[in-house]
C-alpha positions as CSV (number, residue, x, y, z in Angstrom):
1,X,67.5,117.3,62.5
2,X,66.4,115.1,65.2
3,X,68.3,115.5,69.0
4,X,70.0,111.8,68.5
5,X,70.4,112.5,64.7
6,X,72.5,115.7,65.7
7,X,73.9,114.8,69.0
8,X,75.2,111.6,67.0
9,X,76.6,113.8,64.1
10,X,78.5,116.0,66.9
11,X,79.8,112.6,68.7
12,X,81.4,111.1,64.9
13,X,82.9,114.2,64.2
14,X,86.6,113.2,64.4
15,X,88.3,109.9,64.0
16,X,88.9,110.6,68.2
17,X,85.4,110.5,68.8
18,X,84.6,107.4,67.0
19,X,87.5,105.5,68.7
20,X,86.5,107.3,72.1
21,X,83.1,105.6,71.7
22,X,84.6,102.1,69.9
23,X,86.4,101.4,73.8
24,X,83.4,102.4,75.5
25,X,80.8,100.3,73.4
26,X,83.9,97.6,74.1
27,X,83.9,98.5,77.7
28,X,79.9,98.1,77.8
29,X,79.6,95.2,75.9
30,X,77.2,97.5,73.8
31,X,77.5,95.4,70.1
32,X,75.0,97.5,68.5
33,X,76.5,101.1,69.4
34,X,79.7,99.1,68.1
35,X,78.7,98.4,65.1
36,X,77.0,101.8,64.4
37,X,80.8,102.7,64.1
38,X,81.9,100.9,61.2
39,X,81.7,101.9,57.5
40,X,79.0,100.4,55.4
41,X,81.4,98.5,52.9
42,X,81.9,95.1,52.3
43,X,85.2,95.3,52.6
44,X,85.8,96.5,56.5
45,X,88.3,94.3,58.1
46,X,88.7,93.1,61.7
47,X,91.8,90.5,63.5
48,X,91.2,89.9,66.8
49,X,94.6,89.2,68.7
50,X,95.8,85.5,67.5
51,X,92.8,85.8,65.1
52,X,92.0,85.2,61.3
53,X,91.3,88.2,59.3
54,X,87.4,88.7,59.5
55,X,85.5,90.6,56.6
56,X,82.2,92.2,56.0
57,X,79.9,93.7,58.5
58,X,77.7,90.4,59.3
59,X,81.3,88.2,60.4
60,X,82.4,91.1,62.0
61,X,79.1,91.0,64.3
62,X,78.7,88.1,65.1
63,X,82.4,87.9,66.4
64,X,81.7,90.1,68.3
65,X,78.6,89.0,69.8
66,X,80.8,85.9,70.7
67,X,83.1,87.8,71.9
68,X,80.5,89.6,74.5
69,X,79.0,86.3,75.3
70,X,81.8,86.1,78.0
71,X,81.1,89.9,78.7
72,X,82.5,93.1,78.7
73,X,85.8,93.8,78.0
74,X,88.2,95.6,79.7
75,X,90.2,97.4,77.4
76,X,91.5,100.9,78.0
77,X,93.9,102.4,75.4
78,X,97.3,103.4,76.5
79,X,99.4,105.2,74.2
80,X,97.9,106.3,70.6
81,X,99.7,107.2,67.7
82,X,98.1,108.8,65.1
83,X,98.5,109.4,61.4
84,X,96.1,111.6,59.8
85,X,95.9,112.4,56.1
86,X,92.6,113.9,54.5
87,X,89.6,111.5,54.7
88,X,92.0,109.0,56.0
89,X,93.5,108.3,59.9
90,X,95.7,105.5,61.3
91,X,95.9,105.3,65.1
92,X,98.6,103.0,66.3
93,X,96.8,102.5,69.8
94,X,98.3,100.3,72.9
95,X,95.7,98.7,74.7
96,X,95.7,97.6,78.9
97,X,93.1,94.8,78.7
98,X,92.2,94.1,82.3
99,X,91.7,89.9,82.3
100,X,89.9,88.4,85.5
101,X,90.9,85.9,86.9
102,X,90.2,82.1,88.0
103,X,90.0,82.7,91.6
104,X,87.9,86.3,91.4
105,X,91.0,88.4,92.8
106,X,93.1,91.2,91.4
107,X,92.6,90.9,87.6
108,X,95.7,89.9,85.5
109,X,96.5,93.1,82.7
110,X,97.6,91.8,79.1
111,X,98.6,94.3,76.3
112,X,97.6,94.0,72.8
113,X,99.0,96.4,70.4
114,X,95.8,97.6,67.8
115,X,95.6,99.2,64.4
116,X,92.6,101.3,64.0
117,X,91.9,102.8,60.4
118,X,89.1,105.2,60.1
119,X,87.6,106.9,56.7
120,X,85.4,109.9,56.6
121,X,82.3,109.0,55.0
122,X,78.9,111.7,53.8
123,X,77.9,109.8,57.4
124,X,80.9,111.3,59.5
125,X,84.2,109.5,60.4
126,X,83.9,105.8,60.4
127,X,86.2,102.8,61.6
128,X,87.3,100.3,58.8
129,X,89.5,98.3,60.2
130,X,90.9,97.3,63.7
131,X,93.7,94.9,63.6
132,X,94.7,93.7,67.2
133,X,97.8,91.5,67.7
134,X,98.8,90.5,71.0
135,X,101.4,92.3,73.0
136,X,103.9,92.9,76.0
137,X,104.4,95.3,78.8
138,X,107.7,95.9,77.4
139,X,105.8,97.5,74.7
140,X,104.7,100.6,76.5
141,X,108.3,101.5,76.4
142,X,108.8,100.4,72.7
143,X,105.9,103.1,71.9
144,X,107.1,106.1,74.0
145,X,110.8,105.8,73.6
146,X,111.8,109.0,71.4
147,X,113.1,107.8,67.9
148,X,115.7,110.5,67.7
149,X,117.1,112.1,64.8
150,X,116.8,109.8,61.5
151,X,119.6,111.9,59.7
């Protein structure tokens, strides 16, 4: 196996490492390492926050490519939650998107709340669908606050 064959088989190795490298390639503006993350089906799904549902790997990259037109993106994930069952793992992810600003200062921070869903395919673990909805600084509490006993 090729160095970048294997090295790349080692870096999809968990549904972590695929979203490790999703916010980087976001963070880098890098849309074709972010698009080397997605399954090949037609049916992958993306919503960016205030979005319409976008399907198929083609929509999915070029909204994207608009999306990096304006540049990178500062998005660093806050608090995940994850949900992992066999071939299947849902991350309930918090995200601090840092959002410059008119005048050049301090840039603003906005929240979005994301849904990552990633499958394990014969390539390695692969995103399928990353739903984004707006969100609220009052959210960070919302997503550590201890839920208590249900019973």
């Amino acid at each position: 196996m090729p160095q970048s064959a294997a090295k790349t088989a080692a870096l999809l190795a968990s549904p972590d490492d695929i979203e490790a490298q999703f916010y980087e390639a976001l963070q880098h503006a890098d849309l074709d390492h972010l698009m080397a993350l997605w399954a090949d089906d037609e049916e992958i799904a993306c919503v960016h926050p205030g979005g319409p549902r976008i399907v198929g790997m083609l929509a999915i990259r070029a909204a994207f490519e608009s999306v990096f037109q304006r540049g990178m993106i500062h998005v660093h994930p806050e608090r995940v939650r994850r949900l992992h069952s066999g071939d299947c793992a849902i991350h309930h992810v918090l995200e601090r998107v840092q959002v410059p600003t008119e005048d050049g200062g301090t840039p603003a921070t906005a929240w979005v709340i994301a849904t990552n869903v990633y499958l394990k395919t014969a390539l390695g673990w692969r995103l399928v669908l990353h739903h984004a909805s707006p969100g609220s600084a009052g959210d960070v509490q919302e997503l550590v606050a201890d839920a208590g006993i249900l019973h």
